[in-house]
N, C-alpha and C positions, 0 to 999 in steps of 0.2 A: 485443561486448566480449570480449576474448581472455580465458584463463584467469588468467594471471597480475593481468590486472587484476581480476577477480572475485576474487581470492585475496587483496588488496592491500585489497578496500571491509573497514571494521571491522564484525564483529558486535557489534548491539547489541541482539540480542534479551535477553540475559541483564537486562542495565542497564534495559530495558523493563519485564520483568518485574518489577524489582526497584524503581523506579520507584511502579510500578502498588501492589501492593502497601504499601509507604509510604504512599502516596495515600491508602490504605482508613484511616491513621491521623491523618498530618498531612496534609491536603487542601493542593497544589501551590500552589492560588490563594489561600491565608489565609496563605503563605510573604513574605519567604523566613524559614527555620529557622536559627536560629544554631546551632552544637556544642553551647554548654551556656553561656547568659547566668544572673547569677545574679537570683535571685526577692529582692528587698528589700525587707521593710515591716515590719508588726508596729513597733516602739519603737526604729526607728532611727534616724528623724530626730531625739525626743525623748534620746535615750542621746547619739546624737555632740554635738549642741547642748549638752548638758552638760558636756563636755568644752572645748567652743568658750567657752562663759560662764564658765566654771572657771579655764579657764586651764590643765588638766591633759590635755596634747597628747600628751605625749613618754614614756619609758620608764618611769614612775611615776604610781600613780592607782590610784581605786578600781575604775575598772573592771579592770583587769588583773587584779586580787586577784577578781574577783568571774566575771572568766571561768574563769580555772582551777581555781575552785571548780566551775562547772558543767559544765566538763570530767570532771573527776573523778565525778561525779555520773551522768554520760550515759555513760559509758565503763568507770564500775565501778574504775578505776586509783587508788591510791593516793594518785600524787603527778602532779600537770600542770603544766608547767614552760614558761610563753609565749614564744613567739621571732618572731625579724622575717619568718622566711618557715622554709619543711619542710626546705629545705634546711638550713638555719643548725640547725632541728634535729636532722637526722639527721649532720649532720659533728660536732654535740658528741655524738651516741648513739655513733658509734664512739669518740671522745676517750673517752668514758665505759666502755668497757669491752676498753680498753686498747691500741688499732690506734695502731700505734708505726709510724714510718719506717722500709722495710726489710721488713714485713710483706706479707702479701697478703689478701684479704678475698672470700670467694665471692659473687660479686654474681650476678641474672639478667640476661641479657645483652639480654632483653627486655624493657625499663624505660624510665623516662625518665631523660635523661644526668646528671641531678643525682644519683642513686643511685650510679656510678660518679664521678663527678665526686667525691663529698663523699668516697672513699678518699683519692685525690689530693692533697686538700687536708689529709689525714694522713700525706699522703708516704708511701703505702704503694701498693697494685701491683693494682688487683681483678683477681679469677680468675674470668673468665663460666663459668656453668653454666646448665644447659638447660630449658626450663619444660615443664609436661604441658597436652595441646592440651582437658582439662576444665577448666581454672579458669586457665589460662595463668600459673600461680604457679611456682615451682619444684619440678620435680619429685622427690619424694625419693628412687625407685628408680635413677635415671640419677646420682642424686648421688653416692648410695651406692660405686655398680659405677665411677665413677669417681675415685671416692676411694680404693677399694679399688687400683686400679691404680696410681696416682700419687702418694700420702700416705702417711706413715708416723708413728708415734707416736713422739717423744724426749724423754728427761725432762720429761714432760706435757706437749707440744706437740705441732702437727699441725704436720708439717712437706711441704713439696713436694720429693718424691727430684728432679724434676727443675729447679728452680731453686734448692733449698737454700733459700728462705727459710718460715720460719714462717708456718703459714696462720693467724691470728687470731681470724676471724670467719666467720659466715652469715649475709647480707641476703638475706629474705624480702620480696618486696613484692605485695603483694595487690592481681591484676592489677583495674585500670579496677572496683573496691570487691568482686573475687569473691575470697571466703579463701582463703589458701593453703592445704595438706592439713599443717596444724603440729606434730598428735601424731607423724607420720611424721619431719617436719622435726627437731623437737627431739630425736628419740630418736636421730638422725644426726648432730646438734651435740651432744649428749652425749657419744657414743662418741669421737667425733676429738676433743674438749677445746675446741668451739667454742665462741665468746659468740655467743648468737642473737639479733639483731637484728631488730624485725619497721619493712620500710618502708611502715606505713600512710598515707602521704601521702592516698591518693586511698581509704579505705575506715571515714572518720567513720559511724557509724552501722551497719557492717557487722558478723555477729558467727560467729564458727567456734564450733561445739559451742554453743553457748547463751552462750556470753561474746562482749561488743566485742573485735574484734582487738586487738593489743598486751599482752595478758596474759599470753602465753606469753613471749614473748623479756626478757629482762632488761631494756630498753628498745625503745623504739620512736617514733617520728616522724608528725606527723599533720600534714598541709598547711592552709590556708587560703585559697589565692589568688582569686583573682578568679573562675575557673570553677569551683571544688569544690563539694560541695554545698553547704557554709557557708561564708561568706568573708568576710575580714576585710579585705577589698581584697589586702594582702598578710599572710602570717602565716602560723606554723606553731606545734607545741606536740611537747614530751619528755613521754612515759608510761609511768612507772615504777610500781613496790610494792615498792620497795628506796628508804626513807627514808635511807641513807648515799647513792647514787647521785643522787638529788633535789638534797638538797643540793649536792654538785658540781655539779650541773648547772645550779643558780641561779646558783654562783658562778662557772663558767666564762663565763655566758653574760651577767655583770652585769661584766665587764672584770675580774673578782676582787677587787674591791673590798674590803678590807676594814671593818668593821664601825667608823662614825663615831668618830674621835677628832679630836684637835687637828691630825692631818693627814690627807691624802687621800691614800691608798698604798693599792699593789695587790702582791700577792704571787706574783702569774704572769703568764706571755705569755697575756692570754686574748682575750674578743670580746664586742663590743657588741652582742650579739642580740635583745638583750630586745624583746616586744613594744611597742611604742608605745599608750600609753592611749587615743587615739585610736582606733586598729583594734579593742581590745580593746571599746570599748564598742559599735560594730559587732558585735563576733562574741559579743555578748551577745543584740543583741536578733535574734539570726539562728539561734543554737542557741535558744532559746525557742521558735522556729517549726521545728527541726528534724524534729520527729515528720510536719510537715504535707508539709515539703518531702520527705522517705523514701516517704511515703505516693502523693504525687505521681508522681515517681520511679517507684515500684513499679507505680500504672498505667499508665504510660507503656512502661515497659518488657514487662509483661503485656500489653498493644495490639499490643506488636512485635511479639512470639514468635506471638502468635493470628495477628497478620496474615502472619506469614511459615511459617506452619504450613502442610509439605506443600511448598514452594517447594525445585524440584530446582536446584540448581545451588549451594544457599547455607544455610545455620544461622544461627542469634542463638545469642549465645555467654548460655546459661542458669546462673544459680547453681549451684554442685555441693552434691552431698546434704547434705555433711556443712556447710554454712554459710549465712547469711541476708546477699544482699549487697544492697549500697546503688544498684547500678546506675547509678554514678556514667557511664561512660559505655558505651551500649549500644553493642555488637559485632557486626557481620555478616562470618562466615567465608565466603569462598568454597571449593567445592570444589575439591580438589585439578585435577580436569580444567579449570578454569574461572580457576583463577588467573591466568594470564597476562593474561584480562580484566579484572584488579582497576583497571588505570587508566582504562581503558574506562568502567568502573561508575562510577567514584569522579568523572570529571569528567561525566559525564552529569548522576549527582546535583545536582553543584554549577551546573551549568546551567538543573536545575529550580529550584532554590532549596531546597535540602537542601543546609547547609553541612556537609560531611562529610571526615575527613581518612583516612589511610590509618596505621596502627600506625605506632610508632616506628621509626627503622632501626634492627635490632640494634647493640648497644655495641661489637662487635668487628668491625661495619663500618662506624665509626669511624677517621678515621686519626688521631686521639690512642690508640688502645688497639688497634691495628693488629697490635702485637704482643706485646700484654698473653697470661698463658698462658689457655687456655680448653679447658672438658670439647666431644667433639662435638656440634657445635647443631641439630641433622636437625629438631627441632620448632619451636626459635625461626628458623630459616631458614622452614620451611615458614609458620607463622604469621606472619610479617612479611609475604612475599611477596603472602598471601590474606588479610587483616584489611582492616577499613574501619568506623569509627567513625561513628556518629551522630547526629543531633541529641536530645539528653539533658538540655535544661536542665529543674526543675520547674514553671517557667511555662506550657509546653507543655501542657500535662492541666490 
């Protein structure tokens, strides 16, 4: 065999390696693994059934009053505010805290595209910035050093010297449920006149410093889809402690309705979000069972780390110190030497029956945000390249 062709076979010792190891947790032969199917039992058939015999399907019901209660409960927030999916609420989180058309908004550029998307859909311009390679959240030293260069303060606005428009906002999103570093964050939305936004879509159950996410930012977004740890099939929820802010955001999210009289009028361009009674009594009897599905989770994710402890070529991406996360979806980093092998690994996997995907593609290599402005990405470039997701549902353990 000539050189070029021994040059040409793929190494798959890594993917072997990596393989093997998995094995010592999820055994190949009890496969295949899905990324993250969700666990349903506990009082869900009995809850939805109630709904079905009721008659109470649609965007009104006791259960929606009865999820956002235990929302607020499991979360410590104020106020929970149910929506048709995290999207719907993180596009009314910016409405809410004032992302006007014309504006810009610091998104990480390492997210899923509904986090940028939901700017858009305020007609305003995201501005990626860069995440840190411990908790994959937004980095607040790279934020800073790049604000410092690009931003300026005017009559209490963060403005961009080089686009001339007003930066608005900071979306945080608490990478696959690890917290972002928020005392850092906040104290850098402060300084520039940002509204801090936390995107907890994917970190129900997760908590920085000893609180649930979302306590820090003046609002914040929490998903429910069909793979999260709870799921309401679709569904998302706003978490505030700003009772003015709640409010609007009922009202935004109920068409603006106003309050019954002899006609049905609304008083703004708003949106039908509201949860469906339906989902909601799903996402009743599924936080009930939350503790059990985190706990799950937790050894799942503890089985990885033990098993890949010691394994050259690659990391699990472990909680950082400063928070307790939900391990919504476990992380395997390649090394930097090793990267270019991530598609190598990643379909090897999926050949054993470990369904597994690779990170998101960065937002700014996107060609809808192609030319959106952006701080330099050197970590969300290198983290994109080398990440690969795993099989995370709590079924699993």
């Amino acid at each position: 065999m000539s050189d070029l062709a021994v040059a040409d076979v793929p190494d798959y010792s890594l993917a072997d390696e990596i393989i093997a190891r998995l094995d010592r947790v999820l055994p190949a032969d009890n496969g295949p693994y899905a990324l993250h199917e969700p666990k349903i039992g506990g009082n869900a058939w009995d809850y939805v059934r109630d709904c079905l015999d009721t008659g109470w399907v649609s965007s009104a019901g006791a259960w929606v009053n009865r999820f956002e209660t235990m929302l607020t409960e499991i979360t410590g927030s104020a106020h929970a505010v149910a929506t048709v999916n995290g999207t719907a609420a993180l596009h009314t989180c910016l409405l809410l805290v004032g992302v006007q058309p014309g504006a810009e908004v610091l998104v990480p550029s390492l997210t899923f595209v509904a986090t940028a998307n939901t700017v858009r859909y305020c007609g305003a311009e995201p501005h990626f910035v860069d995440c840190e390679a411990t908790s994959l959240g937004v980095d607040p030293a790279a934020l800073d050093v790049h604000l410092a260069a690009t931003a300026e303060r005017r009559d209490g606005l963060c403005v961009n010297r080089l686009t001339d428009r007003p930066i608005r906002a900071l979306v945080v999103m608490h990478c696959f449920g690890h917290p972002a570093r928020m005392d850092a964050l906040a104290e850098v939305a402060e300084r520039y006149s940002l509204a801090l936004v936390e995107d907890a879509a994917e970190s129900l159950g997760s908590c920085y410093a000893g609180h649930h996410t979302g306590h820090i930012g003046r609002v914040a977004a929490i998903s429910f889809n069909g793979n999260k740890t709870v799921t309401t099939g679709g569904g998302g929820a706003i978490l505030t402690d700003d009772p003015v802010l709640a409010a609007r955001a009922r009202h935004l999210t109920t068409t603006a309705r106003l309050p019954a009289t002899d006609a049905v009028a609304h008083d703004l361009v708003a949106f039908n979000y509201r949860m469906p009674n339906l989902n909601a009594a799903l996402g009743c009897a599924q936080l009930e069972q939350l503790a059990e599905l985190l706990a799950s989770k937790r050894r799942l994710a503890e089985r990885i780390i033990e098993a890949f402890d010691g394994c050259e070529g690659a990391r699990v991406l472990r909680e950082p110190e400063w928070g307790r996360s939900n391990y919504w979806l476990n992380a395997l980093i390649l090394d930097p030497s090793h990267a270019a092998e991530r598609d190598i690994v990643l379909h090897a996997l999926n050949d054993a029956g470990y369904q597994c995907r690779p990170f998101w593609t960065p937002m700014h290599d996107l060609p809808m945000y192609a030319a959106s402005p952006r701080a330099p990405l050197p970590v969300t470039d290198r983290m994109a390249a080398s990440g690969i997701n795993l099989p995370s549902g709590p079924g699993l353990i």
